[in-house]
LOVO-590322 format. One record per residue (C-alpha): x, y, z; residue in three letters. Coordinates in steps of 0.5 Angstrom, whole numbers, padded with zeros to 4 digits, always signed. Layout:
REM residues N
XYZala...
//
This chain:
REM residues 319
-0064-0076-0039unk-0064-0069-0041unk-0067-0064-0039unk-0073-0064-0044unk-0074-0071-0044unk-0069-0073-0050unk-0064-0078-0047unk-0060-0076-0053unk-0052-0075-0049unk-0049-0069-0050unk-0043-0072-0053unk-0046-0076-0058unk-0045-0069-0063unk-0038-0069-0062unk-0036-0076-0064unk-0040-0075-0070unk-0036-0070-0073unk-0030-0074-0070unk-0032-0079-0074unk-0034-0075-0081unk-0026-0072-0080unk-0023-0078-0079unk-0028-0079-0086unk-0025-0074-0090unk-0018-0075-0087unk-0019-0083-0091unk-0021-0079-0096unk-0016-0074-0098unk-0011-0080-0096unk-0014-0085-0102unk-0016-0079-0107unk-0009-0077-0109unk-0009-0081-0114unk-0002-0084-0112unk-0002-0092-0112unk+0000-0097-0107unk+0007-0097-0111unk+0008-0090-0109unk+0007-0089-0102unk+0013-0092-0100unk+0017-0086-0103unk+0012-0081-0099unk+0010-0078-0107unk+0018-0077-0108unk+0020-0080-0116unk+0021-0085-0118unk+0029-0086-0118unk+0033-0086-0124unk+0041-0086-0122unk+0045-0090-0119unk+0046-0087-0112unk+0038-0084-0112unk+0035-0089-0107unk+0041-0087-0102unk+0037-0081-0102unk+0030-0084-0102unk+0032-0088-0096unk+0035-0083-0093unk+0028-0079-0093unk+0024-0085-0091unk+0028-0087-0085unk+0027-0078-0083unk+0019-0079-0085unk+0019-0086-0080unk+0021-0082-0074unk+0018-0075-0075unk+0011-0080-0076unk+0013-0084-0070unk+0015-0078-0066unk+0008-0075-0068unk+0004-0080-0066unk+0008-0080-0059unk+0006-0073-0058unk-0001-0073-0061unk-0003-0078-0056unk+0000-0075-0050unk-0003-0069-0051unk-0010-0073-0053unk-0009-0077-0047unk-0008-0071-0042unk-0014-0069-0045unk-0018-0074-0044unk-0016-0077-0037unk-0014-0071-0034unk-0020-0066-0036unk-0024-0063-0030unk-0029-0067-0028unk-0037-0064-0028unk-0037-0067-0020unk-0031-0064-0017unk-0029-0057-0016unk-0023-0058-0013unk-0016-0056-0016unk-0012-0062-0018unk-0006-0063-0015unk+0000-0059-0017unk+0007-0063-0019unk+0012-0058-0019unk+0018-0062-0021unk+0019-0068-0024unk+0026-0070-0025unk+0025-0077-0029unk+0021-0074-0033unk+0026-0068-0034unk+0031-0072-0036unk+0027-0076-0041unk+0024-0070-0044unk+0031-0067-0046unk+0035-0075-0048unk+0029-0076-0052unk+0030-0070-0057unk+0038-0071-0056unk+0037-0078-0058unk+0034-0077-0065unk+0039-0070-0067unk+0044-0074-0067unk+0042-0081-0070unk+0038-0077-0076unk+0046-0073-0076unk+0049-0080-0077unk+0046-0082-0083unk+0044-0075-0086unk+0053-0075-0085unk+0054-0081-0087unk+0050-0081-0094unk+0052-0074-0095unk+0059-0075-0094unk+0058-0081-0100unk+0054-0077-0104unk+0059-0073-0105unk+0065-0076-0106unk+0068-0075-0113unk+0072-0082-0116unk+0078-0081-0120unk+0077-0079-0128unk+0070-0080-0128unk+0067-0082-0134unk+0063-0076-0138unk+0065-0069-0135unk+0060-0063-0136unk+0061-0057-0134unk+0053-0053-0132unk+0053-0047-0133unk+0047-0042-0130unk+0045-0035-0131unk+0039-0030-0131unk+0035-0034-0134unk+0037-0041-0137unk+0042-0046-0138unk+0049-0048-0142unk+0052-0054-0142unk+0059-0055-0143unk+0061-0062-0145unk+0068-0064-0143unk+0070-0069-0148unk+0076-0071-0153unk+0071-0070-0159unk+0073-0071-0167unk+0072-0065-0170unk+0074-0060-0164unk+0081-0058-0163unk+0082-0055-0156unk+0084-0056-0148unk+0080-0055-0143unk+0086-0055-0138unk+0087-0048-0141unk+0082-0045-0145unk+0080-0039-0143unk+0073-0040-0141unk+0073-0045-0136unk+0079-0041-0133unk+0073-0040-0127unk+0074-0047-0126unk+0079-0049-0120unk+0086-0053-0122unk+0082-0059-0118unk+0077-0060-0122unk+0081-0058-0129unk+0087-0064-0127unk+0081-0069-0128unk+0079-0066-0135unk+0081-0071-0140unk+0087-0070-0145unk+0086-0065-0151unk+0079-0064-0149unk+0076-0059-0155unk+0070-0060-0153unk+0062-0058-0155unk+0056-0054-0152unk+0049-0053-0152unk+0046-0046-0150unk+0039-0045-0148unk+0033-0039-0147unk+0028-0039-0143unk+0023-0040-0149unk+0027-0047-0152unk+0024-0053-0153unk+0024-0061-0153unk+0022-0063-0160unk+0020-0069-0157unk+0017-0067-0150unk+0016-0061-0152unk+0017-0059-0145unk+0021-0052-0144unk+0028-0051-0143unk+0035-0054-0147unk+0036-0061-0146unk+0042-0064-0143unk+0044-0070-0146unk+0048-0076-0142unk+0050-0084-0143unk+0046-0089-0139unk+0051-0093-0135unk+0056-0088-0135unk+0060-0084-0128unk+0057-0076-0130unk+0061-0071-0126unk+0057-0064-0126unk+0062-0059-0125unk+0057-0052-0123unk+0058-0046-0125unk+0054-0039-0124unk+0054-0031-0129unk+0051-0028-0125unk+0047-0029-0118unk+0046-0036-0114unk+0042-0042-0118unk+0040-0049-0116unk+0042-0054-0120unk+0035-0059-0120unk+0034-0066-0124unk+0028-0068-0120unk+0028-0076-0120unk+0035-0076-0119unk+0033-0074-0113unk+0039-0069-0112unk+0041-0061-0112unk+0047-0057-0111unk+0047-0049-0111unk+0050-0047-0117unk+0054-0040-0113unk+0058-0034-0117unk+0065-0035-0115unk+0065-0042-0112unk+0065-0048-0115unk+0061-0055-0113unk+0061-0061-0117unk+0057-0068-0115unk+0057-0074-0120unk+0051-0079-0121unk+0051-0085-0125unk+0044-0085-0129unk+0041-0093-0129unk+0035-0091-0134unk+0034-0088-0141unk+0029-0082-0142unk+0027-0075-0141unk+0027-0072-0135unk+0025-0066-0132unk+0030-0061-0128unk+0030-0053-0126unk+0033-0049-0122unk+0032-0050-0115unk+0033-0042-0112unk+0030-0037-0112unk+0034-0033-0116unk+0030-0027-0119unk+0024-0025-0122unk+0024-0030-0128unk+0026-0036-0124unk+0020-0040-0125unk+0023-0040-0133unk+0029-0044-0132unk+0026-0050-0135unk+0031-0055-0137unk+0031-0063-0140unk+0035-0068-0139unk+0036-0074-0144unk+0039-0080-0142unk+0041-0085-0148unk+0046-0091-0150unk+0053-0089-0150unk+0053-0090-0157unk+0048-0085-0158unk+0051-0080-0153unk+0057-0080-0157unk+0052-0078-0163unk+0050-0072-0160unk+0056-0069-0159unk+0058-0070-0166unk+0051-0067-0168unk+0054-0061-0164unk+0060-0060-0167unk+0057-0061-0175unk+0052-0055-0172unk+0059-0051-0171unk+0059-0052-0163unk+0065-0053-0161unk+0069-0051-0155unk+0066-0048-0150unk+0062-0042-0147unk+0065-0037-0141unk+0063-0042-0135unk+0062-0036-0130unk+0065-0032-0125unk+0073-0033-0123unk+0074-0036-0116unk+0074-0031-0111unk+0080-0031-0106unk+0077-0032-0100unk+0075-0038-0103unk+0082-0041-0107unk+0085-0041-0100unk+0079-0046-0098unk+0082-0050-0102unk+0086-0057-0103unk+0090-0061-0107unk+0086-0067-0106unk+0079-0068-0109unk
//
């Protein structure tokens, strides 16, 4: 009994606000707005290519053993907290421990362990996702500069007379890349401004278009400083670098238009650079290229910087 004759205990107060966190906790969990369909992809999107739910894996099985390491170290600290406080009775200091090699030894394993099986698998699947297969399907060369988006398309068009193995504005491009561009490849492109528009979604940005079921290979180049080159439920982005060519391929798997942006922080107008990306059938696809070559786009607009020197000797023969 208390002092002023009330038996109330004194912890009953902090298991009260225990219990009214853990509330807002469940709360906050259940009130996202997400169904039970979206929890196992941790908020992520819903995957639209082919190669997407490798990258989705990849994050779960990073999240499961980030949660399960959580929950090992939350409850260690709680239970040395709990059963290991200084007793109200007693006001001897608890024995000292000085060393303790298992536990040592455990401590630097552990964390060992879990480096290097989160190093194989993000290698495994890094090593995959960025192979490139021999004459992809469709070729688009992405170019990107303060503040927006051109796309290249590489493609034998009718109505469009050229090579993209020696025009001269793809000449920033590695002979690597050029020797997996198709044969007489004219070619057309699409340009944006940060104030272009979708006339079907209206959201901001030009629109890229793709063919459902078709290898796209993505051949990315920057005018001016680095970009990122993000189409958000692919699930996948590569910095698009001045002087240095990436390239990463994805075989879209659903019809629609999707949001993409530029992923890095590349001046004071880089929330502006929006862009779609609208994937259709084939036929479709061949359709829109015609439609730009009928508007007068053909060929293709300057893809950047030339590779630099330092870079051209990192360079191999094989792709």
């Amino acid at each position: 009994m208390s002092p002023n004759g009330s038996d109330r205990s004194p912890r009953r107060p902090m298991r009260r606000k225990l219990l009214q966190a853990l509330t807002a906790g469940l709360v906050l969990a259940t009130a996202t707005g997400c169904t039970y369909e979206d929890f196992p992809r941790l908020g992520m999107p819903t995957p639209t290519t082919e190669e997407a739910p490798r990258i989705l894996s990849l994050w779960q099985g990073s999240w499961a053993a980030a949660l399960a390491t959580g929950v090992l170290v939350w409850g260690l600290i709680l239970w040395s907290c709990f059963f290991h406080r200084r007793s109200r009775t007693k006001v001897e200091v608890p024995p000292q421990t000085r060393y303790n090699l298992p536990i040592e030894a455990l401590y630097t394993m552990v964390p060992l362990v879990i480096v290097s099986v989160l190093f194989y698998f993000t290698a495994r699947d890094e090593s995959e996702l960025l192979s490139l297969k021999k004459n992809p399907d469709v070729t688009v060369n992405v170019v990107g500069f303060q503040w927006s988006w051109c796309f290249n398309y590489v493609e034998d068009v009718a109505g469009s007379t050229g090579d993209a193995k020696t025009s001269e504005e793809l000449s920033a491009i590695p002979d690597r890349f050029k020797k997996e561009f198709p044969a007489n490849a004219g070619g057309t492109y699409d340009c944006g401004t940060p104030g272009t528009r979708n006339p079907q979604t209206n959201n901001p940005g030009p629109t890229l278009w793709l063919p459902k079921g078709k290898t796209v290979r993505f051949v990315l180049t920057s005018r001016d400083v680095i970009h990122s080159f993000w189409v958000v439920p692919f699930l996948m982005k590569q910095d698009v670098i001045p002087g240095h060519t990436n390239a990463f391929e994805v075989t879209p798997n659903k019809e629609g238009t999707f949001l993409g942006k530029c992923a890095e922080l590349c001046g004071v107008d880089h929330s502006r650079m929006l862009f779609n990306v609208k994937v259709v059938s084939p036929e479709r696809y061949e359709q829109h290229l015609q439609d730009l070559v009928k508007k007068g786009q053909t060929g293709y607009v300057p893809a950047g910087i030339a590779q630099t020197s330092h870079e051209k000797n990192r360079e191999t023969n094989n792709l």
